[in-house]
C-alpha positions in Angstrom: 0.0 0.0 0.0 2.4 2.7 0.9 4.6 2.0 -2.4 0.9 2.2 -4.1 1.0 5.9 -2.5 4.4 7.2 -3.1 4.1 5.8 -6.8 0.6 7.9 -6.8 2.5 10.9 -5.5 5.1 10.6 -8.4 3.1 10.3 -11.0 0.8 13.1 -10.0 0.9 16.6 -11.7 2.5 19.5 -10.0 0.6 22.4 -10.2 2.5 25.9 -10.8 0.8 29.3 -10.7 2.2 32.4 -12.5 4.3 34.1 -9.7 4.8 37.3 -11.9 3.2 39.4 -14.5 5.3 41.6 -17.0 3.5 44.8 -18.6 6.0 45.3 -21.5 5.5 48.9 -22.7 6.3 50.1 -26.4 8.5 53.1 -26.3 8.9 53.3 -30.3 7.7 51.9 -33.3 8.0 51.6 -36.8 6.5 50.3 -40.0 2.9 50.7 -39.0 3.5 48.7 -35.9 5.6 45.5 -37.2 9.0 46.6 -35.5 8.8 48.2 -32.3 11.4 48.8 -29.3 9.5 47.5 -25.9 10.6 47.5 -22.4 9.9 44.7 -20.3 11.3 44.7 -16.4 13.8 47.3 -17.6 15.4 45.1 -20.2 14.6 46.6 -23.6 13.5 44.5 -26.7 13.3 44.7 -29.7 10.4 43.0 -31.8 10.2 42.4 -35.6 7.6 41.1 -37.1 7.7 38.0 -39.5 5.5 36.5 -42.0 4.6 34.0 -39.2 6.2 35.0 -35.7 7.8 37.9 -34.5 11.2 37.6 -33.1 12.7 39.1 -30.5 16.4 40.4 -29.7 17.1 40.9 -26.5 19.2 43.7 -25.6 19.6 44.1 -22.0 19.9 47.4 -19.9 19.3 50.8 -20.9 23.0 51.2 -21.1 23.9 47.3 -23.2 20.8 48.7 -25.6 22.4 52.0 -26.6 25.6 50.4 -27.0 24.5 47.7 -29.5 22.3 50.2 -31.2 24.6 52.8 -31.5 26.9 50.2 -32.7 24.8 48.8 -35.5 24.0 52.7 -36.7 27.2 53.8 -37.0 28.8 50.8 -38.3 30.9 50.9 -41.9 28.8 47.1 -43.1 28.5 46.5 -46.7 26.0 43.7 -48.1 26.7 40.3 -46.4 28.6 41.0 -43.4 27.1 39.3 -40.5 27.0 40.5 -37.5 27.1 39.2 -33.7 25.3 41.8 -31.8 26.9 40.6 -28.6 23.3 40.5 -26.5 22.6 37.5 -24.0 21.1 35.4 -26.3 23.8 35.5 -28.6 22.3 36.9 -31.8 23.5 37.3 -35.0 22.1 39.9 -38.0 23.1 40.3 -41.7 23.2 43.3 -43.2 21.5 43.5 -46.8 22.1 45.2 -49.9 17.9 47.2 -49.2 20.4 49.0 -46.2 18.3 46.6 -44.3 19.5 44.3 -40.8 18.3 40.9 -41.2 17.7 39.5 -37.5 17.4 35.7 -37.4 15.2 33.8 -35.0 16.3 31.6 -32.6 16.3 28.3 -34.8 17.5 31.0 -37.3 14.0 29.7 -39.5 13.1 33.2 -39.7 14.0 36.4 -40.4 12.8 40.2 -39.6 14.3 43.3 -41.3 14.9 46.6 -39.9 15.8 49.5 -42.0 19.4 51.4 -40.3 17.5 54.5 -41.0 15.0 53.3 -38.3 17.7 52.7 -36.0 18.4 56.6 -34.9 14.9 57.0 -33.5 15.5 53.8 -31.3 18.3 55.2 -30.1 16.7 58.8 -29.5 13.5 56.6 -27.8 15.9 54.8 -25.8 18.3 57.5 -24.1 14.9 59.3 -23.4 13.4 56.4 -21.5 13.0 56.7 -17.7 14.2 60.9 -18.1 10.5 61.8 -18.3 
């Protein structure tokens, strides 16, 4: 009986309950909505959307953001190069002949494009965040 009871207790499911809730908040965004700059828990993301799933890039503090972005902005890239934005997650973009970042997902299936243009008013967005 009492192995009949400890094997029931194994084999049960564990309940878990969401501890926390995130508000992320869009501070800038671009192409009628499909790229935007977010801020969840004070770590600032940025979303692309894809012809099936946005993907995210991950770019840390206020202070790791502006250094990427700026970085990316004022880069000398020419078509091709591929670049490892140095973030948590380890991403990597391509830049494209359309002046264009390429961000890869995860599984690198999919990719989002941001125009360098855009990237200025990210940067603006982002060194304005928190001042207010």
């Amino acid at each position: 009986m009492k192995k009949f009871i400890l094997l029931l207790l194994i084999c049960l499911p564990i309940m878990v309950q969401a501890q926390k809730i995130s508000r992320p908040e869009t501070i800038r965004s671009t192409e009628f909505g499909t790229q935007k700059m977010m801020v969840v828990d004070s770590t600032f993301v940025l979303v692309i959307k894809t012809g099936y799933k946005p993907i995210s890039v991950e770019l840390g503090t206020k202070d790791k953001a502006l250094k990427i972005l700026r970085f990316l902005y004022t880069a000398d890239v020419r078509s091709g190069d591929i670049i490892e934005i140095e973030n948590e997650a380890g991403d990597v973009c391509k830049y494209n002949g359309l002046k264009q970042y390429e961000f890869f997902s995860a599984g690198r299936q999919f990719t989002g494009q941001i125009a360098k243009r855009y990237l200025k008013g990210y940067i603006e967005a982002v060194e304005k965040y928190g001042t207010e």
